[in-house]
BAPA-46643 format. One record per residue: x, y, z of N, C-alpha, C, O in turn. Coordinates in steps of 0.05 Angstrom, whole numbers, always signed. Layout:
REM residues N
NODE   n.c1   n.c2   n.c3  ca.c1  ca.c2  ca.c3   c.c1   c.c2   c.c3   o.c1   o.c2   o.c3
NODE      X      Y      Z      X      Y      Z      X      Y      Z      X      Y      Z
...
END
This chain:
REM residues 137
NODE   n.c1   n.c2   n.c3  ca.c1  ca.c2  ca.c3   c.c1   c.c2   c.c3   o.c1   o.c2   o.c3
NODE   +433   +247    +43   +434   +219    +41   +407   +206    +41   +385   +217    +46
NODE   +411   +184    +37   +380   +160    +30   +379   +164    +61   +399   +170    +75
NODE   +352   +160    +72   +333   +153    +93   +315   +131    +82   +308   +127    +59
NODE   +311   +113   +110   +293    +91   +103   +265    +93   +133   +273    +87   +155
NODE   +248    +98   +131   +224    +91   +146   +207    +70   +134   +199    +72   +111
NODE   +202    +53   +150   +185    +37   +151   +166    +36   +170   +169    +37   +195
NODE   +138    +32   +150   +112    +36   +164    +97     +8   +164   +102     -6   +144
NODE    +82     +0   +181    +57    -29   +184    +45    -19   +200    +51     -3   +218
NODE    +17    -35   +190     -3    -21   +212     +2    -46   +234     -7    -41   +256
NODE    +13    -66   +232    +21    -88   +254    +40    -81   +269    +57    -67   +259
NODE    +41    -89   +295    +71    -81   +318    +81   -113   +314   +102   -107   +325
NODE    +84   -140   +309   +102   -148   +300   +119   -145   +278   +141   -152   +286
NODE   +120   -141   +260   +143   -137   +238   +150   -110   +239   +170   -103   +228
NODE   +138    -98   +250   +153    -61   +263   +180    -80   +288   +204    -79   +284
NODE   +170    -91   +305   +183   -102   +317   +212   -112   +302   +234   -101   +303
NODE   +203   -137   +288   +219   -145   +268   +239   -134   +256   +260   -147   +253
NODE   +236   -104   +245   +240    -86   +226   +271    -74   +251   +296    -74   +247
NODE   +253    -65   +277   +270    -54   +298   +293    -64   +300   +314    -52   +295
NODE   +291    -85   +309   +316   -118   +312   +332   -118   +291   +356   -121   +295
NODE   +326   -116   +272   +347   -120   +246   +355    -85   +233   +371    -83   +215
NODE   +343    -63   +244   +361    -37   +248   +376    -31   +264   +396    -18   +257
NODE   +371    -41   +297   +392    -45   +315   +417    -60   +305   +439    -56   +316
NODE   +414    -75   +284   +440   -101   +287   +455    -89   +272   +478    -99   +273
NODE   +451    -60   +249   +467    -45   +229   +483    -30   +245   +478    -20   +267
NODE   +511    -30   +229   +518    -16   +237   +517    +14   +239   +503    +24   +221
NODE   +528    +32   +255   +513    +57   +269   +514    +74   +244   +497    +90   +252
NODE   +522    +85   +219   +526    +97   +203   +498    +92   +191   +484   +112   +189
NODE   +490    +70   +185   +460    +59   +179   +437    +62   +198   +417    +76   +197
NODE   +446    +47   +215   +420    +51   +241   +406    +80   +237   +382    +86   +234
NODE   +434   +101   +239   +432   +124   +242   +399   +140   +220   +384   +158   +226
NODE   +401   +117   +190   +384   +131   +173   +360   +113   +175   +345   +119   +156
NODE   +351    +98   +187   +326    +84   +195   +310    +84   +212   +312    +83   +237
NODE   +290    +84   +198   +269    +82   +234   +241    +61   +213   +235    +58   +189
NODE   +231    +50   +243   +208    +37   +235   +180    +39   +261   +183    +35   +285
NODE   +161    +46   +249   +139    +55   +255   +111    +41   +243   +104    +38   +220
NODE    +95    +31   +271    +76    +26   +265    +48    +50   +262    +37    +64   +279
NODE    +42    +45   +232    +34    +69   +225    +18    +59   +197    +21    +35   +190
NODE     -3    +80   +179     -4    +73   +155    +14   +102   +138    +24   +122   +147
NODE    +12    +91   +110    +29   +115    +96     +7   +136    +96    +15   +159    +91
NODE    -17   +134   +100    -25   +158   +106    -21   +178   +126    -22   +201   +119
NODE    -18   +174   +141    -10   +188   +163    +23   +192   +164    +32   +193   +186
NODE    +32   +193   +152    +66   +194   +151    +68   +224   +137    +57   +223   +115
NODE    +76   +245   +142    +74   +270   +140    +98   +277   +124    +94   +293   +106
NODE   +124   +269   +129   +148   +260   +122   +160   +272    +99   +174   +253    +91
NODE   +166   +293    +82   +166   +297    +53   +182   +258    +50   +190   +248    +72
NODE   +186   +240    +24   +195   +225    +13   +205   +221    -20   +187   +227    -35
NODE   +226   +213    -33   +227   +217    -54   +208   +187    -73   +195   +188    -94
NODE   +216   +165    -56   +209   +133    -63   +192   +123    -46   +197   +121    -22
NODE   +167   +116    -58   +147    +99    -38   +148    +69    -45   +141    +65    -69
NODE   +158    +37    -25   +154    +17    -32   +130     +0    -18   +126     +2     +6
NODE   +120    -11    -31   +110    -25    -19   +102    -59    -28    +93    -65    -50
NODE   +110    -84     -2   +122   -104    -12   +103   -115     -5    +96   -110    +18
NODE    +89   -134    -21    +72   -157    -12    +49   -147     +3    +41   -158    +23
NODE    +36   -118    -10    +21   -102    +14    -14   -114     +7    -22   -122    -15
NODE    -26   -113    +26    -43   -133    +21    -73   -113    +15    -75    -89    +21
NODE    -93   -128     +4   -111   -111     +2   -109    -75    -16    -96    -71    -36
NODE   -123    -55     -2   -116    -36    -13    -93    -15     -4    -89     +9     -8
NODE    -76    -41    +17    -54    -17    +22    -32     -7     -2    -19    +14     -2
NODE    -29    -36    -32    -20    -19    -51    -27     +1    -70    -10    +11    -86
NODE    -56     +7    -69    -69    +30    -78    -63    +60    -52    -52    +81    -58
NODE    -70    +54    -33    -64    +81    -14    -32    +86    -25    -25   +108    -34
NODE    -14    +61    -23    +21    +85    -25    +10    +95    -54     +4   +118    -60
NODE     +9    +78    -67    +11    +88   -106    -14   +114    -91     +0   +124    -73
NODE    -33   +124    -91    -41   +146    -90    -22   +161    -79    -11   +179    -93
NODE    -13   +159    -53     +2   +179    -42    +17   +187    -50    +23   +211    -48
NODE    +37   +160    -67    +71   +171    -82    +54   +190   -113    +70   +203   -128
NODE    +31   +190   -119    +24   +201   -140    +12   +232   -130    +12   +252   -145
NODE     +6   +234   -112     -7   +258   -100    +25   +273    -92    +29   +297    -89
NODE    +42   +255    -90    +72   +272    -77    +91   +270    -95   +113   +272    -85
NODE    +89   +267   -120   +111   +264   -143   +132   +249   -140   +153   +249   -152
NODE   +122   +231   -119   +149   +205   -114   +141   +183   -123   +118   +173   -121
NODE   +167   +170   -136   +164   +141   -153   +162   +123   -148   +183   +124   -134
NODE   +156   +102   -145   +138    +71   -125   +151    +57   -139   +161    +61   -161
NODE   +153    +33   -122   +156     +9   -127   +138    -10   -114   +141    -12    -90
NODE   +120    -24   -127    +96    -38   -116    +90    -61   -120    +83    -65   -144
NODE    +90    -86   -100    +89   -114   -103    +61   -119    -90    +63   -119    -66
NODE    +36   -123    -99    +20   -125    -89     +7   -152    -89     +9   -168   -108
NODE    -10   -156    -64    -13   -179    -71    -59   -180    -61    -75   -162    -57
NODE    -62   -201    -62   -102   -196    -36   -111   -183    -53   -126   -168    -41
NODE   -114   -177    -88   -124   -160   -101   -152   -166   -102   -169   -148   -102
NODE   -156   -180   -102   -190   -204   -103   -208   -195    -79   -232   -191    -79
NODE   -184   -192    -53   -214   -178    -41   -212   -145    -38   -215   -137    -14
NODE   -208   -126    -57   -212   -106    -55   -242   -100    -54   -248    -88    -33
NODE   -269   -105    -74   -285   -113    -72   -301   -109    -35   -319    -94    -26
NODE   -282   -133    -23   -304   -138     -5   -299   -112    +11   -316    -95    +15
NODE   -276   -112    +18   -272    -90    +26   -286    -63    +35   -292    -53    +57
NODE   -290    -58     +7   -304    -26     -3   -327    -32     +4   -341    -15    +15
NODE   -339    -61     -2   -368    -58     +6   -364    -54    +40   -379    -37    +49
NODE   -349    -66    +57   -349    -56    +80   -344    -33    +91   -350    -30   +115
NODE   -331    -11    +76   -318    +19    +79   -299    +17    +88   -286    +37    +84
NODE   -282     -6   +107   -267     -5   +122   -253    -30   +112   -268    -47   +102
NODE   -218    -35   +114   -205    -43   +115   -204    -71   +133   -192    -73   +155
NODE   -216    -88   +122   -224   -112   +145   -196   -127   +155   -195   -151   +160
NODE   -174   -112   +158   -156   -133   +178   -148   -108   +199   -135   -110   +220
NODE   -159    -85   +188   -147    -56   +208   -168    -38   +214   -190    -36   +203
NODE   -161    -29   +229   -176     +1   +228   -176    +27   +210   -188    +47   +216
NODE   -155    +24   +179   -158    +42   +176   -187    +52   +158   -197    +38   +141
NODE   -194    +72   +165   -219    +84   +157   -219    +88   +130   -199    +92   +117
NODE   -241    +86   +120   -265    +96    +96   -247   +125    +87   -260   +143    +96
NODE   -224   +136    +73   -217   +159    +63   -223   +157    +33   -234   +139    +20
NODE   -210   +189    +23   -210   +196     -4   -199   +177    -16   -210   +164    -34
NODE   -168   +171     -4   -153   +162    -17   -160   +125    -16   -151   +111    -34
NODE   -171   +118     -2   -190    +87     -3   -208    +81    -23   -214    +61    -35
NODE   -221   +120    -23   -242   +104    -45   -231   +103    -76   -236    +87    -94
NODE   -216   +123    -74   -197   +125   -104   -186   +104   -118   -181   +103   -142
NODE   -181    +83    -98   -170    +55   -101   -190    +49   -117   -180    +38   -136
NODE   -209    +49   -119   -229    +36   -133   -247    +43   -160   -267    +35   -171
NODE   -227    +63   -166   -227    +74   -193   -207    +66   -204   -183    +72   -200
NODE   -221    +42   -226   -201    +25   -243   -211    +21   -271   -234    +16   -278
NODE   -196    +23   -281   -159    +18   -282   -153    +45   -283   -164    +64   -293
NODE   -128    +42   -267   -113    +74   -260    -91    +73   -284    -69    +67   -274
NODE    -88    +75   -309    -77    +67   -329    -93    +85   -350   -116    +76   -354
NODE    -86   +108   -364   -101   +115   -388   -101   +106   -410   -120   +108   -426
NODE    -73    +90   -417    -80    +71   -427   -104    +42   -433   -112    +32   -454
NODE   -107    +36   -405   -125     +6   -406   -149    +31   -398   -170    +30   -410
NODE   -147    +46   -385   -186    +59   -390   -187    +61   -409   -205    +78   -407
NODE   -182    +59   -438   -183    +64   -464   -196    +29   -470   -216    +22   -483
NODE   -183    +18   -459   -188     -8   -471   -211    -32   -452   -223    -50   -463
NODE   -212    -26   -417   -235    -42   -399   -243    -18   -380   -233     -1   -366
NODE   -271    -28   -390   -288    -24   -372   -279    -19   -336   -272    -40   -326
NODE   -279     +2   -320   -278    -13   -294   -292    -44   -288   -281    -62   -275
NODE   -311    -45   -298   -319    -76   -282   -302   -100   -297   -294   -120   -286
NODE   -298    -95   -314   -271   -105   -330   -254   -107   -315   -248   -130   -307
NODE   -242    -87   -308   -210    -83   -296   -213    -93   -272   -197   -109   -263
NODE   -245    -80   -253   -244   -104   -225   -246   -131   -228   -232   -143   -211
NODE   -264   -150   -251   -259   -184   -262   -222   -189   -266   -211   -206   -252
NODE   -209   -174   -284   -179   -181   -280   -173   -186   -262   -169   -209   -254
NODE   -168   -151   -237   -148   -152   -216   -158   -185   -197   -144   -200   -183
NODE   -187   -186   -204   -203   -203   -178   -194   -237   -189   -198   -257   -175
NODE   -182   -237   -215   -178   -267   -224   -149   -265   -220   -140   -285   -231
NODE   -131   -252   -212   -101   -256   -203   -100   -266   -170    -80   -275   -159
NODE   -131   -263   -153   -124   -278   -136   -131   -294   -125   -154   -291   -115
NODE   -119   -317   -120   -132   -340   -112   -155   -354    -97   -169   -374   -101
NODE   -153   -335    -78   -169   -336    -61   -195   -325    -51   -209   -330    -31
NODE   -198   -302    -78   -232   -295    -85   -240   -316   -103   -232   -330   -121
NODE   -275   -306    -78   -291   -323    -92   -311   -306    -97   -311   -282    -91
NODE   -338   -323   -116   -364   -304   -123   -381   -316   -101   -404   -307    -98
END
């Protein structure tokens, strides 16, 4: 049967997540858990990686991982604009998670063989960086 884990590197909406698995009934409860955690560290075999409204480069880490693990994503991403600052910092400025392979990979764009055919990475970083509002130069 389907299993559901959910991961945040935050302990409120793990919280959140807890409260509203408790309230299922036990046939469900039974296939959920939620964990504050990143998907890197989730060891887990999985068939589906989602990730909703994930900010910064946490929707590049799942899409690497569901691509490194032959599982199929669903990805709502959003903070694309400051990927950028980010990388220039090595580190994930709302977390701790660290400077990895799979961080810097994020930054090889466009992950599309298609559009590397057609932009430049500095290209593809001007797009992703004009979908968000809130980068600036």
């Amino acid at each position: 049967g389907v299993t559901v884990e959910i991961n945040d590197l935050r302990e409120r909406p793990i919280d959140i997540a807890r409260e509203r698995i408790a309230a299922l009934p036990p046939a469900l409860r039974a296939r959920c858990t939620a964990r504050v955690g990143s998907t890197e560290t989730h060891t887990g075999p999985f068939d589906i990686g989602v990730a909703l409204h994930a900010c910064g480069v946490a929707t590049d880490v799942v899409l690497e991982t569901c691509l490194r693990r032959r599982a199929a994503f669903v990805l709502v991403p959003c903070c694309v604009g400051r990927l950028a600052q980010r990388a220039n910092r090595g580190r994930n400025a709302r977390s701790s998670l660290p400077k990895t392979e799979a961080f810097a990979a994020c930054f090889d764009l466009p992950k599309s063989a298609v559009w590397r055919g057609a932009l430049s990475s500095d290209e593809a970083k001007a797009l992703a960086r004009a979908g968000d509002c809130t980068a600036r130069d």
